[in-house]
C-alpha positions in Angstrom: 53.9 -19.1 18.4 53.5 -17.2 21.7 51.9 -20.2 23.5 54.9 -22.4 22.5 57.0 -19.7 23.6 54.8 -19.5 27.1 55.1 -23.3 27.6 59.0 -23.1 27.0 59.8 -20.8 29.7 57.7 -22.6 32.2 59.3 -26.3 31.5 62.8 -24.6 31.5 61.8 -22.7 34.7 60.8 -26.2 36.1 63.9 -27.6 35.1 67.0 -27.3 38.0 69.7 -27.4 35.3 69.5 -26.3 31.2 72.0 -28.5 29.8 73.3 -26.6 26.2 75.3 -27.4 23.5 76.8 -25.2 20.8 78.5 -27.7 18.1 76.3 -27.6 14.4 76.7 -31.1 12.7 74.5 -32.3 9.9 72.9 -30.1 7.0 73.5 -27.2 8.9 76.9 -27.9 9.1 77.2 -28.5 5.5 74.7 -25.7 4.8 77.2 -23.3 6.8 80.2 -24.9 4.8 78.7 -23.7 1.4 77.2 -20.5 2.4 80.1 -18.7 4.6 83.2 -21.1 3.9 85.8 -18.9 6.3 82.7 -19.3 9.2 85.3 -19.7 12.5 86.0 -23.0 13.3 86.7 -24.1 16.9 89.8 -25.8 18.1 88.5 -29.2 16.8 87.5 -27.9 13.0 83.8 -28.0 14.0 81.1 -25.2 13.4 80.0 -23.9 16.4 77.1 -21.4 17.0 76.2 -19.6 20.4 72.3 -20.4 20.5 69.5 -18.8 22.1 68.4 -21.2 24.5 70.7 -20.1 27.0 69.3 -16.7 27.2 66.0 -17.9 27.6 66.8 -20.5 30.1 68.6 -17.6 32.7 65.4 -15.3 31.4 63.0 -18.2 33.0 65.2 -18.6 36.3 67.1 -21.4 35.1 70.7 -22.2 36.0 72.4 -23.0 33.1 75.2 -25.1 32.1 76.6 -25.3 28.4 79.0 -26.3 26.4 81.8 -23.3 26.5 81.9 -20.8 23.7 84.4 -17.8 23.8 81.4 -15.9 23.3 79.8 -16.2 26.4 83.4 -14.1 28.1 81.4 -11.0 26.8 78.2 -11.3 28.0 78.1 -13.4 31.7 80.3 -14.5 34.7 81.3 -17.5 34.1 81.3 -19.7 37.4 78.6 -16.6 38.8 76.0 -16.4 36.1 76.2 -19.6 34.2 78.0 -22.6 34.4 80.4 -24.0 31.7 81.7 -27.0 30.3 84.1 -28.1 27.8 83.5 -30.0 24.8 84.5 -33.9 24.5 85.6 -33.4 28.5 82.5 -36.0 29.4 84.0 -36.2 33.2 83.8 -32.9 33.9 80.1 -32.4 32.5 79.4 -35.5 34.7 81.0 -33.6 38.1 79.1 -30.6 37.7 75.6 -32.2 37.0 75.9 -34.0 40.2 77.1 -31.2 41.8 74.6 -29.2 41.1 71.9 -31.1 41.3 72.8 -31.9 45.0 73.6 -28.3 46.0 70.5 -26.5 45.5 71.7 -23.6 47.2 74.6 -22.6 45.3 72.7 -23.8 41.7 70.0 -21.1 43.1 72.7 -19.0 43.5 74.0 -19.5 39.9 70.4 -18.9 38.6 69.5 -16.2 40.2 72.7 -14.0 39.3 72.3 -15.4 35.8 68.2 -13.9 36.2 69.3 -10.5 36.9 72.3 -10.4 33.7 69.6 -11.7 31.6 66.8 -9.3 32.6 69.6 -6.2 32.5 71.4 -6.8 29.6 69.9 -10.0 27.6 66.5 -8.9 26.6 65.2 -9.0 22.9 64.9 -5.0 23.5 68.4 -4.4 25.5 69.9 -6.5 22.0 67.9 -4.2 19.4 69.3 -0.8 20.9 72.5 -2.9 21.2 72.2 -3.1 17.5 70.9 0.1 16.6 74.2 1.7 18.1 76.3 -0.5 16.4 74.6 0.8 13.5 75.1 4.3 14.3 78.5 4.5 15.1 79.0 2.6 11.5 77.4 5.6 9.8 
């Protein structure tokens, strides 16, 4: 629904942090389990799935900070664009809330930089020519 979508982007854009996660657990992990059994695991044998939300969060001028995925080496700066965190490590998600939340400056900073990736590279229509090439070169 494009109203939903609407109202989305303006309470992220509200928001001084997104705060993301990237582990599946429940049905969809089982779901995944009997569907694609040789999915990639991470490190601790758990699913893990790089969502959207973070691209919509730096599309509405959010900074974001999420749970770290290899994934995310390919497509921002980590420490410039977006902020990460690493899974289980509850101390060092703690740390960077705070400090983010009381340096507005440098989380603006963050946000912004992660703005422009996002409206340069991260757009549905940047990821649809992305794909179409792909699909090219494999013909």
């Amino acid at each position: 629904n494009p109203k939903d979508e609407k109202e989305k982007a303006v309470i992220i854009n509200r928001s001084k942090i997104h705060f993301g996660m990237n582990r599946v657990r429940g049905h969809w992990e089982d779901n995944l389990k009997s569907i694609l059994p040789d999915y990639p695991l991470d490190e601790h044998g758990i699913f893990y799935q790089l969502k959207m939300r973070p691209f919509q969060a730096v599309g509405a001028g959010a900074m974001v900070l999420n749970e770290y995925c290899p994934e995310f080496e390919d497509l921002f700066e980590i420490g410039k664009e977006i902020i990460t965190f690493e899974f289980g490590n509850v101390e060092e998600l703690r740390d960077k809330l705070s400090w983010y939340i009381a340096h507005d400056a440098e989380r603006e900073k963050i946000a912004r930089a992660g703005y422009k990736r996002g409206r340069k590279q991260h757009t549905f229509s940047a990821r649809i020519k992305q794909i179409f090439d792909l699909v090219r070169k494999k013909l």
